[in-house]
C-alpha positions as CSV (number, residue, x, y, z in Angstrom):
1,X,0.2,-1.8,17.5
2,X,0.2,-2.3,14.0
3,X,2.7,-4.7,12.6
4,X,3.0,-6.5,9.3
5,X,5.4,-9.6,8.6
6,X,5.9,-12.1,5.8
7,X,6.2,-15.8,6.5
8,X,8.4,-16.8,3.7
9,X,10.6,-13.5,5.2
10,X,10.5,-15.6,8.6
11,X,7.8,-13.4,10.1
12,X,10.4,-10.6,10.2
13,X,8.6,-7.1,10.9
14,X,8.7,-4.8,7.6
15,X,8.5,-2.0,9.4
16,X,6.5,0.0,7.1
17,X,5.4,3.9,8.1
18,X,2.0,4.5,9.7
19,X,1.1,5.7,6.2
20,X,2.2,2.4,4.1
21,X,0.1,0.0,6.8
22,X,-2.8,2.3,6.1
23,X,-2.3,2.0,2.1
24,X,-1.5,-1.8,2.8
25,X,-4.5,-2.4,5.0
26,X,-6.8,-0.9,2.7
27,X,-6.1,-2.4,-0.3
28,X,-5.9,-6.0,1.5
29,X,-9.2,-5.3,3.2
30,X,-11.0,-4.3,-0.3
31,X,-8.7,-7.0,-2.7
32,X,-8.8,-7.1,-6.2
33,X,-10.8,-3.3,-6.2
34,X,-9.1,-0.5,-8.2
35,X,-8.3,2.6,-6.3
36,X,-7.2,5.6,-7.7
37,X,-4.5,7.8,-6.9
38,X,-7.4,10.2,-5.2
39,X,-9.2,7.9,-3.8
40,X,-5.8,5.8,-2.0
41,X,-5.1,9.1,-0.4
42,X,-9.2,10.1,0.4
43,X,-9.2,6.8,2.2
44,X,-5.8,6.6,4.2
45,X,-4.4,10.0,4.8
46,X,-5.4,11.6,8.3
47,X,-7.9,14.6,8.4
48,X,-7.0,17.6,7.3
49,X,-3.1,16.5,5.7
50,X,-2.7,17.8,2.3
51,X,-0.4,15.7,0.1
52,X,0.2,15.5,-3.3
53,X,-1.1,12.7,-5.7
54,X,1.8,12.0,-7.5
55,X,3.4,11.5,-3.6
56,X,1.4,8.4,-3.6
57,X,4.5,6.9,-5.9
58,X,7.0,7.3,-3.8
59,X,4.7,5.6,-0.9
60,X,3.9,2.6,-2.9
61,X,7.8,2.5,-4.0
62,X,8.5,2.4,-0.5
63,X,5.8,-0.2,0.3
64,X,6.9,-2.5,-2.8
65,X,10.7,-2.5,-1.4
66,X,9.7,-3.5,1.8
67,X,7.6,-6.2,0.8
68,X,10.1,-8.0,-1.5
69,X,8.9,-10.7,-3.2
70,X,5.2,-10.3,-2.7
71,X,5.5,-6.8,-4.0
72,X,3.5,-7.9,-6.7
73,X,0.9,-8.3,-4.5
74,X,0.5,-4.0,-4.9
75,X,-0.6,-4.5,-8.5
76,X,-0.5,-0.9,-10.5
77,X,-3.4,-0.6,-13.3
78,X,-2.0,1.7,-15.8
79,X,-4.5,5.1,-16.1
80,X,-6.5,3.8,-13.5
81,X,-4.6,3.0,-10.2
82,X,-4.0,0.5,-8.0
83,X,-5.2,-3.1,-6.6
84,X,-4.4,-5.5,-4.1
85,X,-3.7,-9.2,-6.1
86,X,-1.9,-11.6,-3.8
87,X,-0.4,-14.6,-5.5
């Protein structure tokens, strides 16, 4: 079971998708490293599902909302992609 909660959210699940805890996990596990749009998906999508790049926006949206105040922690690098920077 994968399950991801926030202390100062009183360790309330997030309930984030399958596919955010695999974009959240990956970042965490390789923090402060720049990953691009292509290389986000290369590492966390499944074999052999097709999606979009620009569908990695409305993921990290979605991954931001949920997190709330540590949404900052997803840190986007204009032209280049994103990071993992917790505060």
């Amino acid at each position: 079971r994968q399950r991801v909660s926030l202390a100062d959210a009183g360790d309330k699940d997030l309930g984030l998708t399958p596919f955010e805890f695999r974009i959240l996990h990956f970042l965490a596990t390789n923090r402060g490293r720049i990953f691009s749009k292509a290389e986000l998906l290369k590492e966390t999508l499944e074999a052999n599902v097709h999606v979009n790049e620009d569908n990695i926006y409305t993921h990290i949206s979605s991954l931001r909302r949920k997190l709330g105040e540590s949404a900052t922690a997803v840190e986007s690098i204009p032209r280049q992609g994103y990071r993992f920077k917790p505060a």
